[in-house]
C-alpha positions in Angstrom: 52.9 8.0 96.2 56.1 9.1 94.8 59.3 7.4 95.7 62.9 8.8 95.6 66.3 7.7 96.3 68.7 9.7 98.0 71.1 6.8 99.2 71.3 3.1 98.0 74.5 1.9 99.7 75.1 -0.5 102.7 77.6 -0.4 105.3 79.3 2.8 104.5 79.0 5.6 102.0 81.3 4.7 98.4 82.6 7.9 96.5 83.3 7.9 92.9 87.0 8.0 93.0 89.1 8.9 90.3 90.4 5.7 89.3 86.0 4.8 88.4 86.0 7.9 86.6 88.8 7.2 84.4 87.8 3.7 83.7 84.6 4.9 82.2 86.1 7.7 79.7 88.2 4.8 78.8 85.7 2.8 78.1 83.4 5.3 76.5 86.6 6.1 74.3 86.6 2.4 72.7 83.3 2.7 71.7 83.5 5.7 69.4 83.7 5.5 65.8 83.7 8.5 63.4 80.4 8.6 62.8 79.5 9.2 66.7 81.4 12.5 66.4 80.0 14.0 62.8 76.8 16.2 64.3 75.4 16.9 67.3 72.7 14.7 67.0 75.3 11.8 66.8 76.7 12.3 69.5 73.6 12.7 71.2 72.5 9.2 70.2 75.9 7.6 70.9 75.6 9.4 74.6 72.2 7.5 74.8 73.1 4.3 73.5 75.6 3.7 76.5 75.4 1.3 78.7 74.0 2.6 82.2 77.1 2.0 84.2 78.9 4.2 81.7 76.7 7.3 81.2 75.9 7.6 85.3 76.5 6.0 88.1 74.2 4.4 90.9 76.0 6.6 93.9 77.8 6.2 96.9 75.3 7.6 99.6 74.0 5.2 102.4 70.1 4.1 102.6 67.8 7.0 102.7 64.5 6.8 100.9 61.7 9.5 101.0 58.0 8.8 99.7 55.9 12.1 99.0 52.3 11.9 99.1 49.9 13.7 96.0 51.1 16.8 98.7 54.4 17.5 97.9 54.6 19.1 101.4 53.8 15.3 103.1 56.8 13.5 103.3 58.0 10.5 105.1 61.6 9.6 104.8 63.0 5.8 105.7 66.4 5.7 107.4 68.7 8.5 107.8 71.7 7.5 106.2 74.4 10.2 104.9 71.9 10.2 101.6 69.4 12.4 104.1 71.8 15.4 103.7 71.0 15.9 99.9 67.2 15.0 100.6 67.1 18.1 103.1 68.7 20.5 100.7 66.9 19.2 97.7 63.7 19.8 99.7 64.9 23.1 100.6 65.1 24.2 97.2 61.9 22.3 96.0 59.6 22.7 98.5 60.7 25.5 101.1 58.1 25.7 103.2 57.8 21.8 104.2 57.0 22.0 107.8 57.0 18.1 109.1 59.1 15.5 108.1 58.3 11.7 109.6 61.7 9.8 109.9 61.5 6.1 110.2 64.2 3.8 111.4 64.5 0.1 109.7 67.8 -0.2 112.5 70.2 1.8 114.1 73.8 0.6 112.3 75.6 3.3 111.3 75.0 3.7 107.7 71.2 4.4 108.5 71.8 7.5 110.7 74.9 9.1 109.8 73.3 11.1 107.6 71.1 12.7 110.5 73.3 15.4 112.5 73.7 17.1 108.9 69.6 17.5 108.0 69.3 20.8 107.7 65.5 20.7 108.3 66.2 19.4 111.9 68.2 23.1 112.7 64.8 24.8 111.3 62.3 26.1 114.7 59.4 26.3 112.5 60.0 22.8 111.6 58.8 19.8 113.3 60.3 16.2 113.1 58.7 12.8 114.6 60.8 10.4 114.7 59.2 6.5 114.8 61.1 2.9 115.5 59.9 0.3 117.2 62.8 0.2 119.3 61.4 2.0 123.3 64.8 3.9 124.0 64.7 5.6 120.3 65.5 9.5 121.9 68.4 7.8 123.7 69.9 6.0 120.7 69.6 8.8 118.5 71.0 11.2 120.8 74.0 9.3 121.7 75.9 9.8 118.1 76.1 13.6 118.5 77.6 13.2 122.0 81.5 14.6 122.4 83.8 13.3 121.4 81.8 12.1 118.6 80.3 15.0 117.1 80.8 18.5 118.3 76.5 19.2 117.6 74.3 17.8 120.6 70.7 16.9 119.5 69.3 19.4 121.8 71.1 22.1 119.4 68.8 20.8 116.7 66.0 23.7 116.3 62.9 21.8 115.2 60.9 20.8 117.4 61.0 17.1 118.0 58.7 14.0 118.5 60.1 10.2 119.5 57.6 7.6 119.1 58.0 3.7 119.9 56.0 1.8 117.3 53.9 -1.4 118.7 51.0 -0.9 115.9 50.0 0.2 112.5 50.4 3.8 112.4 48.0 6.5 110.6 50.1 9.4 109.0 48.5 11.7 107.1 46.4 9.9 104.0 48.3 6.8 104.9 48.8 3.7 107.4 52.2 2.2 108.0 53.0 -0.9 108.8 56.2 -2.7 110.4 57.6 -5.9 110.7 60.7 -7.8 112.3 63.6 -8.7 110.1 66.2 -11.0 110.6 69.5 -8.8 111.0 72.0 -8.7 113.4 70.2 -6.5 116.1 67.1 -6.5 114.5 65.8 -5.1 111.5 62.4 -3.9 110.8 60.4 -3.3 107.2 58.0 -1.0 106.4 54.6 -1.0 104.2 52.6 2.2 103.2 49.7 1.6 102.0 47.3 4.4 100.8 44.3 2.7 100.1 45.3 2.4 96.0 48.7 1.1 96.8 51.2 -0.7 99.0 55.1 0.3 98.7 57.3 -2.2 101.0 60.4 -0.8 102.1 62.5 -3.9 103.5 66.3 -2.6 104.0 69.2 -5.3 106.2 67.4 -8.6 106.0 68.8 -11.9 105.2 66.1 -13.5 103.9 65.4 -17.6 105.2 62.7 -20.1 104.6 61.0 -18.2 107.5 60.1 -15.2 105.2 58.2 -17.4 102.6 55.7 -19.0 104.9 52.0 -18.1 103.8 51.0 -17.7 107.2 48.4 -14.3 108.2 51.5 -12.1 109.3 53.6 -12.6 106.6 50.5 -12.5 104.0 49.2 -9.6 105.3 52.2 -7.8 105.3 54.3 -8.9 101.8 51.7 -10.2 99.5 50.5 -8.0 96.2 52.9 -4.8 96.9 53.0 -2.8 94.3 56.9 -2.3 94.7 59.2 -3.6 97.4 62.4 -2.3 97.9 64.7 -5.3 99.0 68.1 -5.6 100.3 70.3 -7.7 98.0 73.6 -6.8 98.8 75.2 -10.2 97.7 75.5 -12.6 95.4 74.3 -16.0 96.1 78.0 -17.2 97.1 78.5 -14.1 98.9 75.4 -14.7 100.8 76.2 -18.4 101.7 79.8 -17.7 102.8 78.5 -14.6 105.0 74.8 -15.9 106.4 75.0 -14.7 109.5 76.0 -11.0 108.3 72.5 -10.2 108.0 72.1 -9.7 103.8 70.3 -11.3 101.1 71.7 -12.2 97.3 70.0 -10.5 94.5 68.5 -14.0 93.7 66.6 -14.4 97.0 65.5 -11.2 96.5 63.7 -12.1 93.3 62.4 -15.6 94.9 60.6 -13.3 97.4 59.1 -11.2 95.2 57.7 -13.7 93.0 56.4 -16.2 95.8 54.7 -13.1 97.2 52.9 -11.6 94.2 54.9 -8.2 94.3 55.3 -6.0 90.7 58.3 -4.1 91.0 61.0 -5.4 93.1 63.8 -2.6 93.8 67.5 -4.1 94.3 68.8 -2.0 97.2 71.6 -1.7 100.2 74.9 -2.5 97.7 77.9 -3.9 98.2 80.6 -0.7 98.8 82.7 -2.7 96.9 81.0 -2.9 94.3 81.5 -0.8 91.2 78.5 0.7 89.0 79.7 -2.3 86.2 79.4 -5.0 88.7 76.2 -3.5 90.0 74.5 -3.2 86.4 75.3 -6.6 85.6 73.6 -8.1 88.6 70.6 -6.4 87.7 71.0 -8.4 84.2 71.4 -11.2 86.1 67.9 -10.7 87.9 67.1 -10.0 84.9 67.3 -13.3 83.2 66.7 -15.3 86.3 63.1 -14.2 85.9 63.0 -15.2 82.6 64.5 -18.1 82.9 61.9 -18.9 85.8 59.3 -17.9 84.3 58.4 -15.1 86.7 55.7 -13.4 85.2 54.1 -9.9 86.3 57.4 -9.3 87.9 59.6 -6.1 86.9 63.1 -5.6 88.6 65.0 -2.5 88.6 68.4 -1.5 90.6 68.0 1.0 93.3 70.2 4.4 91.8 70.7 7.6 93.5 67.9 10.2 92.1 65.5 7.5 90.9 61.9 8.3 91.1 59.2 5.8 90.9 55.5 7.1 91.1 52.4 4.8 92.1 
């Protein structure tokens, strides 16, 4: 399995405004000495040895993840926010001749299918597109955002032909099964685990996380324990998440809590704060960081979720 991310944000897509940019040459601009600038190959290694919220940045599209299988013509893509559009013309150039997607649906706020009226796949009549929530009405709910006077596309215009399916079990798709469970999020929120026989990648988007999620009952054993990477929301700090429980969002903290009481490798901080700026978002990683040393997690790795990062299991 081979993940990427194409959008990492919650609540609404963040561009890199000016004001970011110029705050980083700043910065990068106190931190040169003479002998940065006297070859090539210096400057090279002073470009290398900058901090990661200087020499890139994490992104500003909402949550869209895709997972290729060992066929890089099998994809399944989770949530459709506005990070879809760069996934369908990424494809496009990669892999032309892709004819299925699978689209799954954690929830239907805004930030995870705003992306969808502009996947350029879905205008393709050779293509086909399933799309899978366990919500019944899912052709409804989908169909309602590219209504007049909203958006001036209906979803009938859409070329590919189309498949709506309401999830009640585990699902077989391709050399996979995939799994779902209920979140607790403000309209409800569901998870998703692939697991490919040699693996088991946990995507887990809009959750705020409570004692209910740590139980060791069957269900929740079944479903969190040993993944091989889980990609968590952890949109808050631990204040932020205390002053704003019933917004439907965990802190970075709980995030780490979970993955260590359930076994899992690589936990994936996802679903930032729009307010947050690449700095602040690079030092809560640090934070997560220590906080499983200082626990004594062991076994555990933590990375931020970034816009173009690729993680192969």
């Amino acid at each position: 399995m081979h993940i990427h991310f194409w959008g990492v944000r919650g609540s609404l897509p963040v561009p890199l405004v000016s004001s970011h940019i110029q705050d980083k040459v700043a910065a990068i601009i106190d931190q040169i000495h003479p002998a940065d600038v006297e070859s090539p190959e210096a400057k090279q290694r002073f470009l290398a040895e900058l901090p990661p919220w200087l020499e890139s940045t994490v992104g500003g599209n909402t949550s869209c993840v895709s997972v290729t299988l060992d066929d890089p013509r099998q994809v399944i893509i989770f949530d459709a926010g506005s990070g879809i559009r760069e996934l369908g013309i990424a494809l496009a150039q990669r892999e032309p001749n892709i004819p299925h997607y699978h689209i799954f649906f954690s929830h239907f706020h805004w930030d995870h299918i705003m992306g969808l009226p502009f996947f350029n796949p879905a205008y393709d009549p050779t293509v086909q597109v399933d799309f899978y929530s366990p919500k019944q009405d899912l052709e409804n709910i989908l169909s309602r955002q590219m209504l007049s006077p909203y958006f001036p596309i209906t979803m009938d215009m859409m070329g590919a032909t189309k498949g709506f399916h309401a999830l009640t079990a585990e699902l077989p798709v391709y050399s996979v099964h995939i799994a779902h469970k209920l979140l607790n999020h403000p309209g409800d929120s569901y998870a998703y685990r692939i697991d490919d026989g040699k693996h088991r990648f946990i995507y887990a988007t809009d959750v705020a996380l409570s004692a209910a999620d740590f139980i060791e009952n069957e269900e929740n054993t079944t479903f969190f324990e040993h993944c091989d990477l889980a990609v968590v929301d952890s949109q808050y700090t631990l204040k932020e998440a205390i002053e704003k429980y019933n917004w439907g969002h965990s802190a970075f903290s709980m995030a780490v809590d979970f993955a260590a009481h359930w076994k899992i490798k690589h936990l994936v901080l996802f679903h930032h704060e729009p307010t947050y700026d690449d700095r602040k978002l690079y030092s809560l990683l640090q934070s997560a960081q220590w906080y499983i040393e200082r626990m004594g997690f062991k076994g555990l790795t933590v990375s931020l979720a970034t816009e173009g990062l690729e993680i192969s299991l």
